[in-house]
C-alpha positions as CSV (number, residue, x, y, z in Angstrom):
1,X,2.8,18.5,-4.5
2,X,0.8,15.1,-4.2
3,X,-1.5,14.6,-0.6
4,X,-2.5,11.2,-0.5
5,X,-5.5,9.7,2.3
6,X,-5.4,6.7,3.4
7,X,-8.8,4.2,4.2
8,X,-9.9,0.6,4.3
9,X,-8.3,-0.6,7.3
10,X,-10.4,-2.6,9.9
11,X,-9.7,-5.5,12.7
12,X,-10.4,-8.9,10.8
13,X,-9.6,-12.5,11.7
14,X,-7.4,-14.5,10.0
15,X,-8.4,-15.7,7.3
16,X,-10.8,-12.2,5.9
17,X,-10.2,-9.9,3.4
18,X,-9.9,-6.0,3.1
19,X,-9.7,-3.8,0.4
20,X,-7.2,-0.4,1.1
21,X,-7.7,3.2,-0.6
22,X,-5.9,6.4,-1.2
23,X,-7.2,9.1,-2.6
24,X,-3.7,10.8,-4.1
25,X,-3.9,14.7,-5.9
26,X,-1.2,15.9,-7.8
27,X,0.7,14.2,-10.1
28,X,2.8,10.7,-9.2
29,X,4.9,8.9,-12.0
30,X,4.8,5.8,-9.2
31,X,2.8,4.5,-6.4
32,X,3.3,2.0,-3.3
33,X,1.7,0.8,-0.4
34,X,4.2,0.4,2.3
35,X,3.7,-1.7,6.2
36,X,5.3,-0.9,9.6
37,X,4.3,-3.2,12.8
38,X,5.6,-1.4,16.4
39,X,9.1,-1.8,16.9
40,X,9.7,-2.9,12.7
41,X,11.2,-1.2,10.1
42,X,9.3,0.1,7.1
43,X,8.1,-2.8,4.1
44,X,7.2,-2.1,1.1
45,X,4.6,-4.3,0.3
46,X,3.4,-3.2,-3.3
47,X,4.4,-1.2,-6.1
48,X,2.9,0.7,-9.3
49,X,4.5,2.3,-12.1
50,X,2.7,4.4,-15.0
51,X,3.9,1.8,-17.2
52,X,1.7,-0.7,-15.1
53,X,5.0,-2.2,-13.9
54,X,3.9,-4.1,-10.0
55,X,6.1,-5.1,-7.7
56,X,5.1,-7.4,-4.6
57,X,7.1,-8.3,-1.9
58,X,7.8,-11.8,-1.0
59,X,5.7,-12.2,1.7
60,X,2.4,-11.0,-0.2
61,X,2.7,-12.4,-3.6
62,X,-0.4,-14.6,-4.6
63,X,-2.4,-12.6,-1.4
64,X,-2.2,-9.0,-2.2
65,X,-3.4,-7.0,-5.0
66,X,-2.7,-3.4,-6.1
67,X,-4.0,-1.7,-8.6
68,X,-5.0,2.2,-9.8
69,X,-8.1,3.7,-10.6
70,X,-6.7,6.4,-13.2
71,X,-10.4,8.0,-13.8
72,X,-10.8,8.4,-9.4
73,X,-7.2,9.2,-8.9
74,X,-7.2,6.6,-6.3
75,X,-4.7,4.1,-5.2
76,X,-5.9,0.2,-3.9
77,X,-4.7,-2.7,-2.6
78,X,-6.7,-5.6,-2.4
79,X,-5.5,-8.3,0.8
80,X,-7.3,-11.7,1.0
81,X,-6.6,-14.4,3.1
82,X,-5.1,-12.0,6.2
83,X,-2.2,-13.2,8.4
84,X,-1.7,-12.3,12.4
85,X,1.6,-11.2,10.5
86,X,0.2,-8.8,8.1
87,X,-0.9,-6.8,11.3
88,X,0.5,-3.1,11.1
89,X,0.0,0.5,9.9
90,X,-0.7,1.0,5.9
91,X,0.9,3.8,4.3
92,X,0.5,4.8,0.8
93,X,3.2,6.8,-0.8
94,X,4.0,8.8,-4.1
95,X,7.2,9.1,-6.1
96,X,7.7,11.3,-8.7
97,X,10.5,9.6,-10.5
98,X,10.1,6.7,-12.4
99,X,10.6,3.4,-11.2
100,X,8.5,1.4,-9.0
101,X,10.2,0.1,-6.4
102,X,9.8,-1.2,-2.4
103,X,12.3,0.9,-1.4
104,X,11.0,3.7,1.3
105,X,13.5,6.4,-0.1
106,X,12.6,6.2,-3.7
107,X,8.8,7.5,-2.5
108,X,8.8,11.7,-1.4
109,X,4.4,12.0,0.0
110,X,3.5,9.8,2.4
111,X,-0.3,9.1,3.8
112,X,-0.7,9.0,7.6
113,X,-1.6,5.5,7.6
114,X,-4.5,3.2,8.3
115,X,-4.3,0.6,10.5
116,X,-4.7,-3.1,9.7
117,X,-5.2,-5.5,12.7
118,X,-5.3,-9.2,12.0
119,X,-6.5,-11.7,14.4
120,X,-6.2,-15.4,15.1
């Protein structure tokens, strides 16, 4: 069984940076930070595989940065340059089967979120 916490989010203006975290236990072959705004569907915004395989979606690429801390057993993603857009609830998730992906169902834990407000 992996828990996974969630921290980092803040209000910023456009423009700022923030750096998320997730302190994950148990074991995770994958790892992915995921978005939803009120009233949108789940995004996957970032992925990591054990084989250091990342996947970013579209609308991050060049902005967002994930990356794992093996030795803390922790989870980041680095955001620079924030959009009113990017405003929503951060989730981290686990999978454990390999693959990462931005697809919601591929990921079984799920954090409870922290929330990221961007504004203009």
């Amino acid at each position: 069984q992996v828990q996974l916490v969630e921290s980092g989010g803040g209000s910023v203006q456009a423009g700022g940076s923030l750096r998320l975290s997730c302190a994950a236990s148990g074991y995770a072959v994958c790892m992915a930070w995921f978005r939803q705004a009120p009233g949108k569907e789940r995004e996957g915004v970032a992925a990591i595989g054990r084989d250091r395989y990342l996947a970013y979606a579209d609308s991050v690429k060049g902005r967002f940065t994930i990356s794992e801390d093996n030795a803390k057993n922790t989870l980041y993603l680095q955001i620079h340059s924030l959009k009113p857009e990017d405003t929503a609830m951060y989730y981290c998730a686990a999978a454990i089967w390999p693959g990462a992906t931005l697809v919601p169902s591929h990921y079984t834990y799920w954090g409870q979120g922290t929330q990221v407000t961007v504004s203009s």
